[in-house]
C-alpha positions as MATLAB code, in Angstrom:
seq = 'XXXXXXXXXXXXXXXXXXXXXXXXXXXXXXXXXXXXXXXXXXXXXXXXXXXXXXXXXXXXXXXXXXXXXXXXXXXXXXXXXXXXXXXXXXXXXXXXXXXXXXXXXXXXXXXXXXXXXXXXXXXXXXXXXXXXXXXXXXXXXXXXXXXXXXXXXXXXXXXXXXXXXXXXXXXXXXXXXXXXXXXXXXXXXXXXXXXXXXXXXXXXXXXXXXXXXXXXXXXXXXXXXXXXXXXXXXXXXXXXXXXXXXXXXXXXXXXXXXXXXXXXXXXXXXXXXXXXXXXXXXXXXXXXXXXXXXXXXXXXXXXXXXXXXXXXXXXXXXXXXXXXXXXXXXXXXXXXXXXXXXXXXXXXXXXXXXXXXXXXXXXXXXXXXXXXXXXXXXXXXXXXXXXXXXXXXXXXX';
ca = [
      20.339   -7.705   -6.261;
      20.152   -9.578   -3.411;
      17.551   -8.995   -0.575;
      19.831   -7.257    2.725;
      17.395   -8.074    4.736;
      18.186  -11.846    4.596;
      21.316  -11.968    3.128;
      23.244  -10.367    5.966;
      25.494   -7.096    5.198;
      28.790   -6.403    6.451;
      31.288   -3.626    6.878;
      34.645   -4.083    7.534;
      37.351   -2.411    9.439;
      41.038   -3.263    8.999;
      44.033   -1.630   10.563;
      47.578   -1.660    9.132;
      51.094    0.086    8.360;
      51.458    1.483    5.262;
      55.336    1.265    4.078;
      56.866    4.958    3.729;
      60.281    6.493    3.227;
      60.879    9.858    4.619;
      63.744   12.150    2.383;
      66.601   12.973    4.984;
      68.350   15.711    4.963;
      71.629   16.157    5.699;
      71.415   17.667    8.846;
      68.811   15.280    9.944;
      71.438   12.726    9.574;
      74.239   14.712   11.040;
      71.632   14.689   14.155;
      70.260   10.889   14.233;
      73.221    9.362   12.774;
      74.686    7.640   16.190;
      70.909    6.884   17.461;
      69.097    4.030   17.203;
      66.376    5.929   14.530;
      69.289    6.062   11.951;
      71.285    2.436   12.627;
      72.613    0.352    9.507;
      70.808    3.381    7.044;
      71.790    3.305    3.413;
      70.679    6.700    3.088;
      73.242    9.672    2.712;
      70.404   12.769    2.518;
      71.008   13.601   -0.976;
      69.097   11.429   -2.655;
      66.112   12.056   -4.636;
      62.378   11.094   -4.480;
      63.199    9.141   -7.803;
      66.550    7.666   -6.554;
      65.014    6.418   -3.206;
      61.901    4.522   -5.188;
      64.388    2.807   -7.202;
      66.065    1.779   -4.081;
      62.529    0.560   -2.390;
      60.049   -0.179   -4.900;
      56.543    0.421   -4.116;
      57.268    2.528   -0.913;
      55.437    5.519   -0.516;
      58.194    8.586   -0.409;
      57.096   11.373    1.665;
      59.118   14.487    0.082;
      60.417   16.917    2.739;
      57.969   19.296    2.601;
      55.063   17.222    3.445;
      57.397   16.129    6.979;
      54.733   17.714    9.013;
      51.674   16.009    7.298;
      52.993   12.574    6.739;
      49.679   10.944    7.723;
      47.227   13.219    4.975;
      50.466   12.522    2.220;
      50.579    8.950    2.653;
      46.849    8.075    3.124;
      46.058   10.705   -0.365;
      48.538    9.085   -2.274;
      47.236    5.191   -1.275;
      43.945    7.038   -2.507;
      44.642    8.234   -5.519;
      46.320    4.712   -6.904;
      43.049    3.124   -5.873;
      40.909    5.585   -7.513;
      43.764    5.342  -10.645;
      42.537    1.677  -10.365;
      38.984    1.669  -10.098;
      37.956    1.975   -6.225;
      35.394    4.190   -5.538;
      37.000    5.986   -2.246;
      36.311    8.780   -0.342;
      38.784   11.864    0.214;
      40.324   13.150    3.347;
      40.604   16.597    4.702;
      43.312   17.780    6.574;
      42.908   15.934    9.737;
      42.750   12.195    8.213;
      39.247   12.196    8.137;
      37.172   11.213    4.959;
      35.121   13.685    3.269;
      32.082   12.191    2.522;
      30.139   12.288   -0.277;
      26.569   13.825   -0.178;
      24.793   14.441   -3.625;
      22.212   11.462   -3.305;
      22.654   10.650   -7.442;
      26.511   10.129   -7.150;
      25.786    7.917   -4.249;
      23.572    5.939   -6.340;
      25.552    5.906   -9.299;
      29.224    5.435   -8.272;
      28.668    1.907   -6.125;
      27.031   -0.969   -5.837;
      26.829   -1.083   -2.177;
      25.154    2.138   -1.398;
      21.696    0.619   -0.564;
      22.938   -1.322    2.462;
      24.007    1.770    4.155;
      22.059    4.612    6.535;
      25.521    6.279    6.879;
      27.111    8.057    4.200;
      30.662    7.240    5.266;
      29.676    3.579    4.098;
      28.879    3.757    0.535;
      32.188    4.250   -1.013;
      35.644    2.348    0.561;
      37.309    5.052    3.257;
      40.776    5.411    4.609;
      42.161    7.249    8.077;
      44.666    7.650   10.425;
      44.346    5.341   13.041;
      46.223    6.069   16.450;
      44.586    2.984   18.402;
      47.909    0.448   16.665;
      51.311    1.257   17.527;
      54.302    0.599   15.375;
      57.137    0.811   17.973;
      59.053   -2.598   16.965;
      57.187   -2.604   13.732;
      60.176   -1.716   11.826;
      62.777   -2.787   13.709;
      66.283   -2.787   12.105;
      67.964   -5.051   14.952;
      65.560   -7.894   13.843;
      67.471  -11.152   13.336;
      65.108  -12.566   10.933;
      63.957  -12.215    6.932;
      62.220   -9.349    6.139;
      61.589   -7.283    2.841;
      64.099   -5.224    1.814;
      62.661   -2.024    2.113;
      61.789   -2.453    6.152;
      65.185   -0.385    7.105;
      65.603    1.580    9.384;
      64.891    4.763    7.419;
      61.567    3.742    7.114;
      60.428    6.512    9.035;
      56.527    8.742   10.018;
      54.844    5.362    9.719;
      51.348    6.106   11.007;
      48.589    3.972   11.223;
      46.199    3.373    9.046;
      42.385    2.235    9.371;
      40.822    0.890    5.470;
      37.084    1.145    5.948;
      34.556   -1.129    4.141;
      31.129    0.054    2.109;
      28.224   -1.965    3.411;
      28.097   -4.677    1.694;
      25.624   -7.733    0.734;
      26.994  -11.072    1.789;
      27.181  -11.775   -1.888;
      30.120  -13.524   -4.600;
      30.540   -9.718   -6.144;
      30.916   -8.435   -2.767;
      33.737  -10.618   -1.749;
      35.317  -10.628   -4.716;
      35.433   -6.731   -4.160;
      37.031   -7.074   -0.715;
      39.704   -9.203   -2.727;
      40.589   -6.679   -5.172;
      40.703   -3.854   -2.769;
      43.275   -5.458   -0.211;
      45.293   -6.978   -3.149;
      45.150   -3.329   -4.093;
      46.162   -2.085   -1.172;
      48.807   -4.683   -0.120;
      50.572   -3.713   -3.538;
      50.213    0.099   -3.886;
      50.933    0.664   -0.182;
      52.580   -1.932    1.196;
      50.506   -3.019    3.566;
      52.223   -3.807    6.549;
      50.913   -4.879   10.116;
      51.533   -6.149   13.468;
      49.998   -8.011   16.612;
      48.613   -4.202   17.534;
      46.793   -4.571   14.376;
      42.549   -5.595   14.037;
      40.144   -6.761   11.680;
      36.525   -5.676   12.807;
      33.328   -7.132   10.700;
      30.247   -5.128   11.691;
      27.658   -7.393   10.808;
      23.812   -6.587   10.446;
      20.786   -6.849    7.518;
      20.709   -3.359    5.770;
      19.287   -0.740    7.047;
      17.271   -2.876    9.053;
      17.553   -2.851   12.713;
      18.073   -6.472   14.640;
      14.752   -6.643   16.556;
      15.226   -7.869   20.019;
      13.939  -11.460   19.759;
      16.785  -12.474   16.856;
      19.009  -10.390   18.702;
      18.669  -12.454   22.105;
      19.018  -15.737   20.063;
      22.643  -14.447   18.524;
      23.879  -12.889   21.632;
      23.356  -16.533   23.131;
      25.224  -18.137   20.130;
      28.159  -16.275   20.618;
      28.484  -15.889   24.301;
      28.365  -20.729   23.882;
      30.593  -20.405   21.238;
      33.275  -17.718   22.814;
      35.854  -19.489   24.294;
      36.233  -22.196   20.707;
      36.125  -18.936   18.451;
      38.959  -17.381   20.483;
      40.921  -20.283   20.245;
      41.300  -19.902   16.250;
      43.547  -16.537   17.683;
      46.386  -15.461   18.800;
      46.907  -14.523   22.321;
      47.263  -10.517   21.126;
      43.897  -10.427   20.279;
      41.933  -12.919   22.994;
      42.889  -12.499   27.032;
      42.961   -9.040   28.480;
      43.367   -7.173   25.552;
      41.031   -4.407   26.269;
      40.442   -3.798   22.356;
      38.940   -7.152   22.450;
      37.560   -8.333   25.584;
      35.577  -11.866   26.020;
      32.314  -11.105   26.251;
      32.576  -13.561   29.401;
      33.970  -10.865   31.080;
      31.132   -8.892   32.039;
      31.110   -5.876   34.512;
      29.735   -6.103   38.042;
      28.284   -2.663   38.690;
      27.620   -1.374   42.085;
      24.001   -1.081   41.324;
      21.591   -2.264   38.606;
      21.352   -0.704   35.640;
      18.187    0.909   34.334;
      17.829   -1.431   31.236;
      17.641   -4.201   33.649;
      16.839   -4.510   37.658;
      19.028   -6.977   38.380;
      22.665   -6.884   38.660;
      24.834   -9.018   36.223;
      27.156  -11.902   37.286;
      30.365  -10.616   38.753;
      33.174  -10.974   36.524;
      34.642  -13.164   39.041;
      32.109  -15.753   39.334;
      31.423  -18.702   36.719;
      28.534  -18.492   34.502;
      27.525  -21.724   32.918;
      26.307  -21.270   29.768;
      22.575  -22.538   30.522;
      22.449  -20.196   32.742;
      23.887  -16.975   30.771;
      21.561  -18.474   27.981;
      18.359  -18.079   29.717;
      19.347  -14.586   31.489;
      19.783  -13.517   27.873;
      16.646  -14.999   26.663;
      14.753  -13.237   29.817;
      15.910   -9.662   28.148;
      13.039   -7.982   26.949;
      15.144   -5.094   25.434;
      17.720   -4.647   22.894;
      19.467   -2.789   24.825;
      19.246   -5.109   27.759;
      20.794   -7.991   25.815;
      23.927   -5.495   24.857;
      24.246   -4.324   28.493;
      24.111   -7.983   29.831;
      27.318   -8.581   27.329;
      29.051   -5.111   27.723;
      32.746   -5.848   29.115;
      34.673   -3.106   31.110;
      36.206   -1.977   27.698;
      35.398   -3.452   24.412;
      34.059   -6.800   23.922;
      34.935   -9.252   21.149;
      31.601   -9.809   20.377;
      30.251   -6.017   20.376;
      26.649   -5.396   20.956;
      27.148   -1.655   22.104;
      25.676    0.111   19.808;
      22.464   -1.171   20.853;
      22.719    0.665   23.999;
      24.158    4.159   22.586;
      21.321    4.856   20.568;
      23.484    4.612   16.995;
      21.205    4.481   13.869;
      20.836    0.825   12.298;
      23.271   -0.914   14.922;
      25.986   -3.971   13.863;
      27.084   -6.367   15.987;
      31.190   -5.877   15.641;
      33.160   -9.001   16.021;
      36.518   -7.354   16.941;
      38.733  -10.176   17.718;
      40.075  -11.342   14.163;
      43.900  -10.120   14.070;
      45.033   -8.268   11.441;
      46.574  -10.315    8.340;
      48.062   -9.368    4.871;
      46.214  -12.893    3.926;
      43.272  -11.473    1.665;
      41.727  -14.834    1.283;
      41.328  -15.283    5.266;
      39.902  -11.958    5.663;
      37.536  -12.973    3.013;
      37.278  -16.384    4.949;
      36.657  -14.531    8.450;
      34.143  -11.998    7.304;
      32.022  -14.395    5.437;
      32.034  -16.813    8.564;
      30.696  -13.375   11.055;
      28.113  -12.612    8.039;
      26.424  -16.582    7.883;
      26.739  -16.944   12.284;
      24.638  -14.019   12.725;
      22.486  -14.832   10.095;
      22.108  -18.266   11.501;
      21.311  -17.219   14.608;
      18.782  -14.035   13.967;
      17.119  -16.422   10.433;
      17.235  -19.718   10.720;
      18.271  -21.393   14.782;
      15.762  -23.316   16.434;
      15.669  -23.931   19.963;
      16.320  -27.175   19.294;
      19.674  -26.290   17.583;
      20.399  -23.607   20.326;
      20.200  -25.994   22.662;
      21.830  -28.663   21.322;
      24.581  -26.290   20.827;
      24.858  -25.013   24.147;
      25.006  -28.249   25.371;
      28.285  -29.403   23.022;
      29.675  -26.058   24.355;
      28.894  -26.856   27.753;
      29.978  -30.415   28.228;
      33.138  -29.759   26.379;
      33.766  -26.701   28.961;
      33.345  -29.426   31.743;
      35.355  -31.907   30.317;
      38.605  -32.498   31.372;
      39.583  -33.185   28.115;
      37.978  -30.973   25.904;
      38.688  -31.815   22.297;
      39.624  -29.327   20.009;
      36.720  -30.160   17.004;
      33.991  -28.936   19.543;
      33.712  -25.568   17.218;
      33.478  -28.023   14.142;
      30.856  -30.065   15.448;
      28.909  -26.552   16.423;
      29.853  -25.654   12.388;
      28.087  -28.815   11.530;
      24.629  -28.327   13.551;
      24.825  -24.739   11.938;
      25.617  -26.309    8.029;
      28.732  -24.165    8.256;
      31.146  -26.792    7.052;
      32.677  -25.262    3.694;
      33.104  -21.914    6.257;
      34.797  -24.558    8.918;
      36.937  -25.367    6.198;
      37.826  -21.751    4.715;
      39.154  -21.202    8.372;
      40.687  -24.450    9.066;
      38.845  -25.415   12.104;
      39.946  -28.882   13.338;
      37.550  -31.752   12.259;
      37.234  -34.845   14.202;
      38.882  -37.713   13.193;
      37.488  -40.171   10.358;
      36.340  -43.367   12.224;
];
């Protein structure tokens, strides 16, 4: 099995709309059937569960008498056809949550990827509700453009849904995993999401803790290469989305805090990265180095559970949008795993600063060229992960 410690582990958190049907009645249709929540339906209120899977194949049915627990019917049936297909998954109780599994010799007998993890809730794959992603507009029937043909409008009690990793070994078997689970997934549930949607990677080395001097060295890799990652997303997820702050944005407090006696940068002033760089590298704490790069809500790049005393802290790269695409999740996670370990294993301060400085003059350039982040790839031998993600290359001479 491969060694944790330097192979990097990951965990990874993905949010998304399953695709369910709620059985109308026909009074419910008597009530909605001039508002907008009924519009265009092909639904009449006597059909049955078996009549309305015909008509959308694949979509979970949620029978009438589970109306006031759509979220635990929808997530225990997704559940259940994974375990009917060989996931190891937790159960849920009645509030969403996952029941997790205790009795030490089923935990090292029923998965792989129980050794990477302090928590129990990470050894076997996990699903909740998640109320952070909102679907208003995610199945909207006045949409003008192609869809599938079971996003109508009677696709009703969607609820959000949060799919929840093991830890895992950055390893061939442990990708291949995350393939078959979101294939899995995309087909038994109809996975569906939109631009409210994330992909977190919590990335770390077991259940060893980042000591402070690797630590420093990735927090200054990330905070250079910010602004080129960012540009590989969407606008949803980069900005002021306060799910995903820059880690630019730091907080001004009104005085210092007690990890460190000076006051950061204000928000509103420029930092050059040489000199955010060698503020990091003068943090003799971990928790100094995630305080310097806390942002007013949640950063992209998220060091906080260095500072809130959680057991064997990840760094969380929160900025990755959500995508049906198993092969770029694959890509993404794989790309957070081999930058940290990069960074915490193998940098120099030769390559740091080389780095930087790439980052740095293309910041002051007034024509910065959009292969700066492949040229960083290249320093860090990243170039089949540059490629995975598409990253624009310079041109051939």
């Amino acid at each position: 099995m491969a060694d944790p410690t330097t192979q990097g582990t990951f965990g990874i958190e993905f949010e998304f709309f399953p695709t369910a049907i709620a059985q109308w009645t026909a009074a419910d249709i008597q009530e909605y059937a001039n508002t907008y929540t009924y519009l265009g339906s092909k639904i009449n209120g006597s059909e049955t569960t078996q009549a309305l899977e015909q008509m959308y194949p694949g979509a979970l049915v949620v029978p009438r008498e589970y109306q006031n627990h759509k979220g635990v019917f929808i997530i225990q049936s997704i559940i259940t056809r994974l375990r009917d297909r060989g996931v190891h998954t937790n159960d849920i109780n009645k509030l969403c949550e996952p029941i997790l599994p205790r009795d030490p010799a089923i935990l090292s007998l029923d998965t792989g990827f129980s050794a990477n993890a302090t928590n129990n809730l990470y050894h076997r794959w996990s699903l909740t509700e998640d109320g952070s992603v909102e679907h208003y507009g995610t199945f909207d029937p006045a949409q003008q453009q192609p869809r599938d043909t079971y996003l109508e409008a009677e696709i009703q009690g969607c609820i959000g849904v949060e799919l929840i990793s093991p830890a895992m070994t950055d390893t061939p078997q442990s990708f291949q995993e995350v393939m078959k689970v979101f294939t899995l997934v995309k087909n038994v549930g109809f996975m569906h999401v939109n631009q409210t949607c994330g992909l977190h990677v919590h990335v770390a080395f077991g259940t060893n803790t980042i000591p402070v001097a690797p630590l420093r060295k990735i927090a200054c890799l990330l905070f250079a290469l910010d602004p080129f990652l960012g540009a590989l997303r969407p606008d949803s997820r980069s900005g002021n989305n306060e799910h995903c702050q820059s880690i630019r944005n730091i907080i001004d407090p009104e005085e210092p805090s007690y990890f460190n006696p000076q006051p950061k940068p204000n928000v509103n002033d420029w930092v050059p990265i040489p000199d955010a760089v060698e503020a990091i590298k003068s943090c003799k704490r971990s928790q100094e180095v995630a305080w310097l790069l806390t942002t007013e809500w949640r950063a992209n790049y998220c060091f906080k559970r260095f500072i809130d005393g959680t057991p064997n802290p990840t760094i969380e790269f929160r900025e990755h949008e959500a995508t049906t695409d198993a092969p770029e999740v694959v890509a993404w996670t794989r790309f957070c795993v081999r930058v940290v370990r990069y960074a915490a294993l193998i940098m120099t301060d030769a390559e740091l600063e080389e780095i930087m400085m790439v980052c740095h003059d293309a910041e002051e350039s007034p024509n910065p060229q959009s292969f700066t982040l492949w040229e960083c790839c290249r320093i860090m031998n990243l170039q089949d992960e540059a490629v995975e993600l598409r990253i624009p290359r310079p041109p051939t001479p």
